[in-house]
Biopython code that builds the backbone (N, CA, C, O; Angstrom):
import numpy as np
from Bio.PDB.StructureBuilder import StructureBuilder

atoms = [
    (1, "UNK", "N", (0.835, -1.177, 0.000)),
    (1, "UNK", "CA", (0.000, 0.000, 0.000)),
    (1, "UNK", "C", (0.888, 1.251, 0.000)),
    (1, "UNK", "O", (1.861, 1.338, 0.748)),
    (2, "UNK", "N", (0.533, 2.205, -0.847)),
    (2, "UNK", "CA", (1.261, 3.529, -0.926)),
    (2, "UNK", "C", (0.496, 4.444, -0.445)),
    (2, "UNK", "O", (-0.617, 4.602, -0.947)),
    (3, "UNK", "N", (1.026, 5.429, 0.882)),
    (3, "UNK", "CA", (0.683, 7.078, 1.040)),
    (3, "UNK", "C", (1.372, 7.788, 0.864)),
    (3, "UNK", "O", (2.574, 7.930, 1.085)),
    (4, "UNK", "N", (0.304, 8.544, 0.243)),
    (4, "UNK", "CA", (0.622, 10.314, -0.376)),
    (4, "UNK", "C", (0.548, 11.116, 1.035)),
    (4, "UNK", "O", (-0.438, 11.468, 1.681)),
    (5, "UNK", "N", (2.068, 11.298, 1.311)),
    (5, "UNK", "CA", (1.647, 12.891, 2.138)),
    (5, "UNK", "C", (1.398, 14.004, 2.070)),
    (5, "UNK", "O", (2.067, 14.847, 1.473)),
    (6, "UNK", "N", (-0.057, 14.262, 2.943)),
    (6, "UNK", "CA", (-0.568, 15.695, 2.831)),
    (6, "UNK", "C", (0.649, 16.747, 2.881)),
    (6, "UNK", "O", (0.963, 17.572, 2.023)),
    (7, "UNK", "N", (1.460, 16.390, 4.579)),
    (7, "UNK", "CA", (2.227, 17.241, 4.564)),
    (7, "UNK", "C", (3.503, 17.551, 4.227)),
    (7, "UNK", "O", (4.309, 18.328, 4.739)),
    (8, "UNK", "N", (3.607, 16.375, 2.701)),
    (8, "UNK", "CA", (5.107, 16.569, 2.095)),
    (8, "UNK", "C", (4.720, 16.169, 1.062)),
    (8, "UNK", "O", (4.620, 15.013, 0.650)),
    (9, "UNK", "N", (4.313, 17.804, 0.267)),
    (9, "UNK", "CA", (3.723, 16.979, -1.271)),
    (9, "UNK", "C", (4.906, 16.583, -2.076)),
    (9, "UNK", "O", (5.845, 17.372, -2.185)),
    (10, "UNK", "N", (4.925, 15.586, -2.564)),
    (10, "UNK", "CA", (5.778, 15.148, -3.852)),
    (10, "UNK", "C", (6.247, 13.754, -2.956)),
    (10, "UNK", "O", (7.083, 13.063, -3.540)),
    (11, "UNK", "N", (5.771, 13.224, -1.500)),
    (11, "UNK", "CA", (6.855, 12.676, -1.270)),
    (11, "UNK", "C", (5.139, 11.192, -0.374)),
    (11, "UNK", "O", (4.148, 11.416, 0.321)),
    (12, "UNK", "N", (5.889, 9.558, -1.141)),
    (12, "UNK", "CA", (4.834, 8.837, -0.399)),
    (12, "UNK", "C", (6.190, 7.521, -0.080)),
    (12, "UNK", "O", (7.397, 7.316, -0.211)),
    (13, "UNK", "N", (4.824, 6.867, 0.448)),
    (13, "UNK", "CA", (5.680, 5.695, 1.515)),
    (13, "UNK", "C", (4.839, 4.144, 0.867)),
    (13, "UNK", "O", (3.763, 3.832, 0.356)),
    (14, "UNK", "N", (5.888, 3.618, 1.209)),
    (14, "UNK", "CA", (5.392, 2.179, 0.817)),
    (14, "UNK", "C", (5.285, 1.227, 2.251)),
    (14, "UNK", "O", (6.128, 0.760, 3.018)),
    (15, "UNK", "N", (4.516, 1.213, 2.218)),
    (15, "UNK", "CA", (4.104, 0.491, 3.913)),
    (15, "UNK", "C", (4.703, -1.024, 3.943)),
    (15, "UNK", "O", (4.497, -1.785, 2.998)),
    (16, "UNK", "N", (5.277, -1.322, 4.814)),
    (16, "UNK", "CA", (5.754, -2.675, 5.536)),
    (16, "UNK", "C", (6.998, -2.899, 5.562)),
    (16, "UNK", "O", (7.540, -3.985, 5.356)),
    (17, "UNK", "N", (7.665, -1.568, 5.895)),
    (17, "UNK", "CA", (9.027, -1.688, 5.460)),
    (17, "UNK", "C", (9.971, -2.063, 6.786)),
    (17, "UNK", "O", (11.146, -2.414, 6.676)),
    (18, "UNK", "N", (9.302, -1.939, 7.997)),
    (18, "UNK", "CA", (10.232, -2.841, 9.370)),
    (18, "UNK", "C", (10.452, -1.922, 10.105)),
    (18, "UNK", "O", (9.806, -0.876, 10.036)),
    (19, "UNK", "N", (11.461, -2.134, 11.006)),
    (19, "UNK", "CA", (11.796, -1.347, 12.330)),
    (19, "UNK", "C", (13.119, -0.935, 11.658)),
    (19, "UNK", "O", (13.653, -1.803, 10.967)),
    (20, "UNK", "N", (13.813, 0.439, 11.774)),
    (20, "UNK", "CA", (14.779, 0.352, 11.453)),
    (20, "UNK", "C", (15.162, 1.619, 11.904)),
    (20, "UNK", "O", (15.928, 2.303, 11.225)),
    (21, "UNK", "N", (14.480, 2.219, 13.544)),
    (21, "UNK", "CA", (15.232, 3.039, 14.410)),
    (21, "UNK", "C", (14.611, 2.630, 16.049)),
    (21, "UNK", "O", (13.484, 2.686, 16.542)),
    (22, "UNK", "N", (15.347, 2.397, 16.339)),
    (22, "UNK", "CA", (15.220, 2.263, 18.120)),
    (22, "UNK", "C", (15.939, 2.940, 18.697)),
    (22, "UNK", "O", (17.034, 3.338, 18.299)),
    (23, "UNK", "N", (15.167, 3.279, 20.221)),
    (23, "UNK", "CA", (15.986, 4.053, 21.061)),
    (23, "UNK", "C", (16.466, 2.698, 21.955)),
    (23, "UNK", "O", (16.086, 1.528, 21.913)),
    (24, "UNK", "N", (17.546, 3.442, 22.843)),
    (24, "UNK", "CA", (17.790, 2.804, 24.031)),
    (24, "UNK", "C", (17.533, 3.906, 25.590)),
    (24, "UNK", "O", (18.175, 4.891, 25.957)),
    (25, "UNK", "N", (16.557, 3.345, 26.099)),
    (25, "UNK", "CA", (15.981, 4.430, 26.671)),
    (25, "UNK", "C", (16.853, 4.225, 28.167)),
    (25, "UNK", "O", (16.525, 4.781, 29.215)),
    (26, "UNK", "N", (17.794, 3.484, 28.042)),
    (26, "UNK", "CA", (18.803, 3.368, 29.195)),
    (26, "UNK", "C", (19.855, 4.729, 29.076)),
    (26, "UNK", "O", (20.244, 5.460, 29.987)),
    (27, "UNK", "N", (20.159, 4.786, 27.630)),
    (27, "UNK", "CA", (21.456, 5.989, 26.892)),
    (27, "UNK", "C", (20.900, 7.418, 26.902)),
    (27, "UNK", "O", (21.368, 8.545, 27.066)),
    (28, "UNK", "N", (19.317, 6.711, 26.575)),
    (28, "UNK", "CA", (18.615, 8.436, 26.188)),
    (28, "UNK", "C", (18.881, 9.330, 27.688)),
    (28, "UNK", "O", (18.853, 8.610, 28.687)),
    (29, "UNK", "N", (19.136, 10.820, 27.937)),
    (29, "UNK", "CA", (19.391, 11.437, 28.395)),
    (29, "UNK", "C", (17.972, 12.807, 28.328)),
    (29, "UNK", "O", (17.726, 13.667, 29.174)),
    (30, "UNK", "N", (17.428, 12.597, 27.291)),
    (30, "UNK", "CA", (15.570, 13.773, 27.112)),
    (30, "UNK", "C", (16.359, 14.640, 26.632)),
    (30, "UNK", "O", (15.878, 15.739, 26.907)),
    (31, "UNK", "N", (17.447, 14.774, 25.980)),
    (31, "UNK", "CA", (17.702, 16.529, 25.373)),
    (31, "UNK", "C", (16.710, 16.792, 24.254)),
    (31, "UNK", "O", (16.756, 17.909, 23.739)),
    (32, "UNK", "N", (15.914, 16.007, 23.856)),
    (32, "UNK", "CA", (15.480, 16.354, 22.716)),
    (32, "UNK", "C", (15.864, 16.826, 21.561)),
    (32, "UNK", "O", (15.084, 17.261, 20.714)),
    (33, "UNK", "N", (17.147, 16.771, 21.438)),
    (33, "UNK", "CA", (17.488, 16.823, 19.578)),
    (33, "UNK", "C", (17.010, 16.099, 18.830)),
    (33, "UNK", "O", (17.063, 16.534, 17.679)),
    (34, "UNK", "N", (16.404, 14.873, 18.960)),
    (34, "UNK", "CA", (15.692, 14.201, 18.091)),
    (34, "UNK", "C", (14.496, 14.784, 17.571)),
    (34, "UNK", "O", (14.315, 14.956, 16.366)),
    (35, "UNK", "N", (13.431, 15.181, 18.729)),
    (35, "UNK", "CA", (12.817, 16.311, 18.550)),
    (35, "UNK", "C", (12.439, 17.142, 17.943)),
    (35, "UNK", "O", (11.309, 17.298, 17.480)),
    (36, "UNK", "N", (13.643, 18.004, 17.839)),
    (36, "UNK", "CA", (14.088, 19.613, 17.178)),
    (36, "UNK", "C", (14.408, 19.585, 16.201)),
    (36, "UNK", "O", (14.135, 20.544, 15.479)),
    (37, "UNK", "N", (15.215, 18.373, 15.635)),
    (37, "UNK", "CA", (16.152, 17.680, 14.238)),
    (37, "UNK", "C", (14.860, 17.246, 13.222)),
    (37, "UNK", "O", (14.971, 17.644, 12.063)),
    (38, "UNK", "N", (13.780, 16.550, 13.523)),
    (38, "UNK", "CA", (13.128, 15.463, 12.927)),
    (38, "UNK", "C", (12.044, 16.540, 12.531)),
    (38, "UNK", "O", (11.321, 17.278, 13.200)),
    (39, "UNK", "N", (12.250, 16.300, 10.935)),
    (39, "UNK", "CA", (10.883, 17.329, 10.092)),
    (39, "UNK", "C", (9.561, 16.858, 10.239)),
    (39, "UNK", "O", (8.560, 17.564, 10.359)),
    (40, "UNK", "N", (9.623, 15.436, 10.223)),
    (40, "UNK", "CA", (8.707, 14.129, 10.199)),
    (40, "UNK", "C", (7.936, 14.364, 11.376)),
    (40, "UNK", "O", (6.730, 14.296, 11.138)),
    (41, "UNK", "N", (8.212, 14.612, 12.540)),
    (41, "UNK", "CA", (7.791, 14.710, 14.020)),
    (41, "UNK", "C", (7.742, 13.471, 14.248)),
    (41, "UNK", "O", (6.586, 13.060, 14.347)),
    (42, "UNK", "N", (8.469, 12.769, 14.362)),
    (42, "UNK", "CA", (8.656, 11.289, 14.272)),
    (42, "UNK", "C", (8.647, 10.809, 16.187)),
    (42, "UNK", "O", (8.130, 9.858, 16.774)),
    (43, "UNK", "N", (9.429, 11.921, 16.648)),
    (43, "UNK", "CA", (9.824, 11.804, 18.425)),
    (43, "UNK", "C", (8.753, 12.576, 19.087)),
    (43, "UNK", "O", (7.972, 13.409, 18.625)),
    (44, "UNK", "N", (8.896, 12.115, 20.250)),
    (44, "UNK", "CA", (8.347, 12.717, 21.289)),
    (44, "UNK", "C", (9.317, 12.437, 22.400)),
    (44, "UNK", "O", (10.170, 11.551, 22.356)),
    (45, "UNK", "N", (9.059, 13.506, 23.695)),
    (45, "UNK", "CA", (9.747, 13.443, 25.266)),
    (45, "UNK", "C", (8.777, 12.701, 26.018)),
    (45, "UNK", "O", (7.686, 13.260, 25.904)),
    (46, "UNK", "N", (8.714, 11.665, 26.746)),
    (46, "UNK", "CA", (7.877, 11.115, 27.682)),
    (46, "UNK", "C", (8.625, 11.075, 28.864)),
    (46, "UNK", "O", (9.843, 10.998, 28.706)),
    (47, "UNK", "N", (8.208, 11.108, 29.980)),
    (47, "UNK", "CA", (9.199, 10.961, 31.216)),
    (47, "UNK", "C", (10.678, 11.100, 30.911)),
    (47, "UNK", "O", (11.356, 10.073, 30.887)),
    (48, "UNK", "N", (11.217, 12.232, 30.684)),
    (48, "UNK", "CA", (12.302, 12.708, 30.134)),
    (48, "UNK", "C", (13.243, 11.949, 29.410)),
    (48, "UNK", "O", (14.463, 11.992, 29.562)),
    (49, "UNK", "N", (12.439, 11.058, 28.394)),
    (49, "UNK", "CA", (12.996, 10.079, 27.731)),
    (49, "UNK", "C", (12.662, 10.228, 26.331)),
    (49, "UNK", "O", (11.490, 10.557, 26.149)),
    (50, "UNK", "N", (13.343, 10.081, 25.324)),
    (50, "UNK", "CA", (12.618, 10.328, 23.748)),
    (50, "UNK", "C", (12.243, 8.871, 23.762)),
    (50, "UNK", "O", (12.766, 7.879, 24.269)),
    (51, "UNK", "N", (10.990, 9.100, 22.922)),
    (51, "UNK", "CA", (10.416, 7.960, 22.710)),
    (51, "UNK", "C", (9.351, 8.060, 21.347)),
    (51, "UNK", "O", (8.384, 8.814, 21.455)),
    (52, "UNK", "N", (9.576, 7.177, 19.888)),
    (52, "UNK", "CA", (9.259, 6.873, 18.852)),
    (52, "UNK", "C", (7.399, 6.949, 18.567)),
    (52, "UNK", "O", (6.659, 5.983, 18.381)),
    (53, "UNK", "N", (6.985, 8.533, 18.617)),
    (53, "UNK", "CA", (5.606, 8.646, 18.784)),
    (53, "UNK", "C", (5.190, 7.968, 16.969)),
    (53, "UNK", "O", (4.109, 7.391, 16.858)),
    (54, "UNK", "N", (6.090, 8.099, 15.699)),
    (54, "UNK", "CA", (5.298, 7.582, 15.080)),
    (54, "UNK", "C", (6.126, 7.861, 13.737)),
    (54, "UNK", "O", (6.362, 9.012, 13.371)),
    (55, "UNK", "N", (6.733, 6.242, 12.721)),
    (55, "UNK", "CA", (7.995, 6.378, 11.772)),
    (55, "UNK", "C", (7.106, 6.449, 10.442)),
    (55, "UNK", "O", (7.690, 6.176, 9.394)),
    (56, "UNK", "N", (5.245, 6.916, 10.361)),
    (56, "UNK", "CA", (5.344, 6.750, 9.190)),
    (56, "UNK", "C", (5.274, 7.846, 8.245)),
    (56, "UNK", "O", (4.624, 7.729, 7.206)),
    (57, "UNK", "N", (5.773, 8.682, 8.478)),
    (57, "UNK", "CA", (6.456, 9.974, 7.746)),
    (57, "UNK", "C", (8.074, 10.072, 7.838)),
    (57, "UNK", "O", (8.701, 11.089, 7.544)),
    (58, "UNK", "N", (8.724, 8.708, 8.347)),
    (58, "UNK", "CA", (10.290, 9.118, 8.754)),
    (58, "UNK", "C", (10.706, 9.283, 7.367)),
    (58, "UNK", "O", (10.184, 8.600, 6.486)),
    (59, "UNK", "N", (11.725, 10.253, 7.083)),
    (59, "UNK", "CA", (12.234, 10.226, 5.902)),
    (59, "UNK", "C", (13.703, 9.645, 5.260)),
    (59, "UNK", "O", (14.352, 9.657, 4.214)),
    (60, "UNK", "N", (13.739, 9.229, 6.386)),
    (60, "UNK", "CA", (15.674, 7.890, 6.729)),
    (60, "UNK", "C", (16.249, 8.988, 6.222)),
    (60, "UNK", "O", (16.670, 8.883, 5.070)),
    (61, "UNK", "N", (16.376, 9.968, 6.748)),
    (61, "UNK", "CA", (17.374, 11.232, 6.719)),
    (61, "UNK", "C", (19.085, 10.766, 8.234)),
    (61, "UNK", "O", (20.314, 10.849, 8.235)),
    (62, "UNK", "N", (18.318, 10.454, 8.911)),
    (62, "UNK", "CA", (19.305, 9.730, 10.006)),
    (62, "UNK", "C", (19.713, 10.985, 10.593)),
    (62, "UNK", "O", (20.808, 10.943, 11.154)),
    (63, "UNK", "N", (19.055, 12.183, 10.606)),
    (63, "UNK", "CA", (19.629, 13.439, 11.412)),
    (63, "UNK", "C", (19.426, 12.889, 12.611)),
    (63, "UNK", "O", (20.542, 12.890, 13.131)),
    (64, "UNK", "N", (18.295, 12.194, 13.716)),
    (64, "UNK", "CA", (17.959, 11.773, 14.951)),
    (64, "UNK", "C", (19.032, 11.141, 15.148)),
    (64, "UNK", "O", (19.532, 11.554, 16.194)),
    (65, "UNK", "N", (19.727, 10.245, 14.618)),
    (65, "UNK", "CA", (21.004, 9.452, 15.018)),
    (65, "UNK", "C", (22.094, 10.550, 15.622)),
    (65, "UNK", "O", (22.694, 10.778, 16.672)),
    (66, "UNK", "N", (21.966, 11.062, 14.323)),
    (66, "UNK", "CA", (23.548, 12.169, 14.091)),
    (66, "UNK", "C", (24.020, 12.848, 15.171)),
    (66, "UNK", "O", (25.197, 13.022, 15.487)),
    (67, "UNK", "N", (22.562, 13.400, 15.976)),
    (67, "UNK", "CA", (22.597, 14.292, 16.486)),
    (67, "UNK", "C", (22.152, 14.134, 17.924)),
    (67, "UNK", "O", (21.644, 15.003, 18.633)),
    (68, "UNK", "N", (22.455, 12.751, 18.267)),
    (68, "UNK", "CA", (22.109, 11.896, 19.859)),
    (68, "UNK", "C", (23.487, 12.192, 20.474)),
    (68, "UNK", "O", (24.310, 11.281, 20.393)),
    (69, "UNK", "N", (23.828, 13.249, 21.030)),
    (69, "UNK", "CA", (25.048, 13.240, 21.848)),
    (69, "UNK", "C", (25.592, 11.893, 22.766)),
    (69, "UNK", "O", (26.768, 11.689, 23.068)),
    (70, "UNK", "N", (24.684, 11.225, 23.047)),
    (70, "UNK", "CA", (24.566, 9.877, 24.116)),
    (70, "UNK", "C", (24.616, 8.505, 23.381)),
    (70, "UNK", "O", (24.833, 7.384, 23.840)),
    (71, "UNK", "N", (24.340, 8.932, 22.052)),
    (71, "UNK", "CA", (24.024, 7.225, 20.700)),
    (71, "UNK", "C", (22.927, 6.744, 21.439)),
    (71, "UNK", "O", (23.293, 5.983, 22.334)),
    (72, "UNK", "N", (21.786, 6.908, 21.384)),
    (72, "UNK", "CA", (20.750, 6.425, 22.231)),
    (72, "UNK", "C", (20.225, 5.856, 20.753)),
    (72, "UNK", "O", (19.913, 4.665, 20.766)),
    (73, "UNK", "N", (20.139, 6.299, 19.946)),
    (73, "UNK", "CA", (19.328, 6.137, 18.926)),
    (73, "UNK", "C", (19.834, 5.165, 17.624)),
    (73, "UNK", "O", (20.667, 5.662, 16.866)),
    (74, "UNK", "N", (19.348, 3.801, 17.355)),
    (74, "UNK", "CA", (19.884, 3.104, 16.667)),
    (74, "UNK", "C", (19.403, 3.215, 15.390)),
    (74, "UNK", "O", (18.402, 2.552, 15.118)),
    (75, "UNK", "N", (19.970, 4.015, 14.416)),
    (75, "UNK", "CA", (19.381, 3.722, 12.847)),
    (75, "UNK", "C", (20.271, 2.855, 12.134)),
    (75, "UNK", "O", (21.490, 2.728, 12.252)),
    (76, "UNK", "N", (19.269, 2.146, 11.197)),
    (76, "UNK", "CA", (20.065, 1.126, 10.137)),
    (76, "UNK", "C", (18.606, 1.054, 8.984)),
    (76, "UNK", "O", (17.430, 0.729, 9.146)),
    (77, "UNK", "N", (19.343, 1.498, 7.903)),
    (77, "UNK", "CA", (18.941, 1.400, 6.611)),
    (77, "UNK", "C", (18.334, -0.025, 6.173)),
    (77, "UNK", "O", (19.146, -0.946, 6.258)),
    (78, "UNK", "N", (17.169, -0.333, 5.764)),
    (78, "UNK", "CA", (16.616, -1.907, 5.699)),
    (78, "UNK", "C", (17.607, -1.917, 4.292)),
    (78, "UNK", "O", (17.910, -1.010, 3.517)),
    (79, "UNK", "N", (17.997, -3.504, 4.335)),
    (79, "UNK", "CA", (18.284, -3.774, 2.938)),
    (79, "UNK", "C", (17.459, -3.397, 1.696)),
    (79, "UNK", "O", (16.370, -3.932, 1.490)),
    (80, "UNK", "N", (17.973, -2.488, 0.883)),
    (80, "UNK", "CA", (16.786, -1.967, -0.231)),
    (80, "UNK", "C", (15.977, -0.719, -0.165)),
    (80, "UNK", "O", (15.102, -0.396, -0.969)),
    (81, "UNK", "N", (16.429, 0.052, 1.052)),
    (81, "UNK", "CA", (15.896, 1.028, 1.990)),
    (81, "UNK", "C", (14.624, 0.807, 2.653)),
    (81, "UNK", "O", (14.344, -0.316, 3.072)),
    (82, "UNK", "N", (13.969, 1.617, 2.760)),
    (82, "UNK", "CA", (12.451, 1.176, 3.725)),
    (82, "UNK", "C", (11.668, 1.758, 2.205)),
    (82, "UNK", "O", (11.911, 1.395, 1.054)),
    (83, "UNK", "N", (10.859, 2.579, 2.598)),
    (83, "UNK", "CA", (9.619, 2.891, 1.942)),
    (83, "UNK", "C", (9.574, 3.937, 1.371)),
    (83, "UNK", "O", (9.046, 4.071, 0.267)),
    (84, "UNK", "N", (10.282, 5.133, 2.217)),
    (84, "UNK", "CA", (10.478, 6.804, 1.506)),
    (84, "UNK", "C", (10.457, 6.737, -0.217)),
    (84, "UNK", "O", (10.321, 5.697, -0.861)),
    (85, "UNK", "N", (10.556, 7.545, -0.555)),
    (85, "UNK", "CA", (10.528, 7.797, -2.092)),
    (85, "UNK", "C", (9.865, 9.024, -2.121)),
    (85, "UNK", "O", (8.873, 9.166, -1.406)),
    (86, "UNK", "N", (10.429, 10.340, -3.154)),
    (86, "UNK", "CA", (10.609, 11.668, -3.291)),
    (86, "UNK", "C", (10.479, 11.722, -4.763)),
    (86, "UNK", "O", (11.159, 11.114, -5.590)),
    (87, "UNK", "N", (9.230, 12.768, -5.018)),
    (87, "UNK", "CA", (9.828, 13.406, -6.585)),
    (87, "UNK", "C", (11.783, 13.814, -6.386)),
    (87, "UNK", "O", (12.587, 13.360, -7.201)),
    (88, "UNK", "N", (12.147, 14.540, -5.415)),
    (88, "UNK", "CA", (13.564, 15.045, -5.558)),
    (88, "UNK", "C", (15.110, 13.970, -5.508)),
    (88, "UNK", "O", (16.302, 14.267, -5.599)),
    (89, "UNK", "N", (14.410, 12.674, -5.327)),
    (89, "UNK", "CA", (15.545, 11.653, -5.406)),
    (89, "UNK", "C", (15.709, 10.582, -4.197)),
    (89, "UNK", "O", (16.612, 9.747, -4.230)),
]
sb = StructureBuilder()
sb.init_structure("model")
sb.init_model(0)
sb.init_chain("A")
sb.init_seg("    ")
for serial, (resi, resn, name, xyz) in enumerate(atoms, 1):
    if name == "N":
        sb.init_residue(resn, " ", resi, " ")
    sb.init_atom(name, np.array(xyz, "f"), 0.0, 1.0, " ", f" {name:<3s}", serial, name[0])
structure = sb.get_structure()
């Protein structure tokens, strides 16, 4: 199944593509750069912990990784990528 996002025209997802970011909510520290970084709104803060409110707008940009001062945040590219796909590439 493919969605069109409202709020990223040119850009849809191919659904069933896996897990392919976890936190470790032992490392996480709540600074929220994941947060602040993520266009997608992919994070949320819960009990001063980031925690994965919702990947199906993630755009496997991997800024949330990049930018985990602590590595709390495990990204890995599915074999073949996940689902993203962009008119821009």
């Amino acid at each position: 199944m493919v969605r069109i996002s409202k709020k990223f025209p040119g850009v849809e997802w191919i659904e069933g593509t896996g897990e392919f970011i976890k936190i470790n909510v032992e490392k996480c520290v709540g600074c929220a750069n994941c947060v602040k970084v993520c266009l997608a709104g992919c994070f949320e803060i819960v009990q001063k912990k980031a925690k994965i409110l919702s990947l199906n707008e993630c755009m496997e940009c991997a800024a949330c990784w990049y930018v985990c001062p602590e590595k709390a945040i495990d990204f890995n590219w599915p074999k073949g990528g996940t689902g993203y796909k962009s008119d821009w590439g």
